[in-house]
MARFI-639895 format. One record per residue (C-alpha): residue in three letters; x, y, z. Coordinates in steps of 0.25 Angstrom, whole numbers. Example, Ala and Ser with C-alpha at 12.3 -4.5 7.8 and 13.67 -1.06 7.14 Angstrom:
residues 2
- code X Y Z
- Ala 49 -18 31
- Ser 55 -4 29
This chain:
residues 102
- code X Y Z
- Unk 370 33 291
- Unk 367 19 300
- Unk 359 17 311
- Unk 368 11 324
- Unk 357 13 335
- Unk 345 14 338
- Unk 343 20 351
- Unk 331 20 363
- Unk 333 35 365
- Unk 336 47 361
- Unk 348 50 373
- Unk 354 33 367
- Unk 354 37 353
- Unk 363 51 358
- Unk 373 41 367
- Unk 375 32 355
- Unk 378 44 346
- Unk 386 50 355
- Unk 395 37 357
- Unk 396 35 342
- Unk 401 52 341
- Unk 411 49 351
- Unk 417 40 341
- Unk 415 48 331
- Unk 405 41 323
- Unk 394 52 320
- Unk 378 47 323
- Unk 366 53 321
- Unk 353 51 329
- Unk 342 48 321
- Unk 325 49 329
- Unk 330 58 338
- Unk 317 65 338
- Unk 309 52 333
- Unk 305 47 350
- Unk 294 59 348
- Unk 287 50 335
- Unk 284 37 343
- Unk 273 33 343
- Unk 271 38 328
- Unk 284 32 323
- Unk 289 16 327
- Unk 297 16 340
- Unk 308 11 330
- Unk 308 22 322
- Unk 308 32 334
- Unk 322 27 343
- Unk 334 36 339
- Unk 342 30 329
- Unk 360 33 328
- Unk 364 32 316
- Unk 379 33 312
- Unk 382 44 300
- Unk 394 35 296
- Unk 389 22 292
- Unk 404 17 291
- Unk 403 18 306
- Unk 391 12 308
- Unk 397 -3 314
- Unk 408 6 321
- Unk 396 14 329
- Unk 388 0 331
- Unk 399 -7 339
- Unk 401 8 347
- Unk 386 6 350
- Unk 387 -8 353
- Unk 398 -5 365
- Unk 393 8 366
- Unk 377 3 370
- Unk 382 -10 378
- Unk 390 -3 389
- Unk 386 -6 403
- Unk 387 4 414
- Unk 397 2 420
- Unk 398 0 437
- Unk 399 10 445
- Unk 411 19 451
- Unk 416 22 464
- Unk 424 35 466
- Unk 437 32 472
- Unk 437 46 479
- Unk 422 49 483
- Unk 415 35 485
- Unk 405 39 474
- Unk 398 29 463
- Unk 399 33 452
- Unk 393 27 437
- Unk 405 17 431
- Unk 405 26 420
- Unk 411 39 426
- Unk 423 43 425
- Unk 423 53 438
- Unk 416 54 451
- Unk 402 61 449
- Unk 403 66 462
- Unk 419 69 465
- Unk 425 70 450
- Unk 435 59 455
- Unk 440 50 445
- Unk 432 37 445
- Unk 440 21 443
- Unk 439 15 432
């Protein structure tokens, strides 16, 4: 197993695994539990950790988690049908289930 990420928070470490599963590389999440210690342990030693289980895949998750953690949101959209804003990543309308533009 290698380390790819060390995360700020529990719900960062699951999106980055998550991502890496949807490519089929299996990850784990290491401190899951460990945010409870600080204070006793290093603040280091407490962040939720993703570790690969494949280390032959351990440069192909890195450039996933280097596209994957630079993505901006993107601008906003307007439904074509309602007039609603919508965020730019949604595919439908929240509020009429219309199809959003690209």
């Amino acid at each position: 197993m290698k380390r790819v990420h060390i995360a700020p928070t529990l719900l960062d470490a699951q999106l980055v695994v998550d991502a890496l599963s949807s490519l089929g590389i299996v990850s784990h999440i290491f401190n899951a539990n460990a945010a409870g210690a600080l204070g006793e342990v290093p603040f280091l030693q407490a962040q939720p950790e993703v570790w690969v289980e494949d280390d032959t895949r351990e440069c192909q998750a890195r450039e996933v988690l280097v596209d994957f953690l630079n993505v901006k949101p993107s601008a906003e959209k307007i439904c074509p049908h309602c007039g609603e804003h919508n965020p730019g990543n949604f595919l439908s309308c929240w509020q009429c289930g219309s199809l959003l533009p690209d």
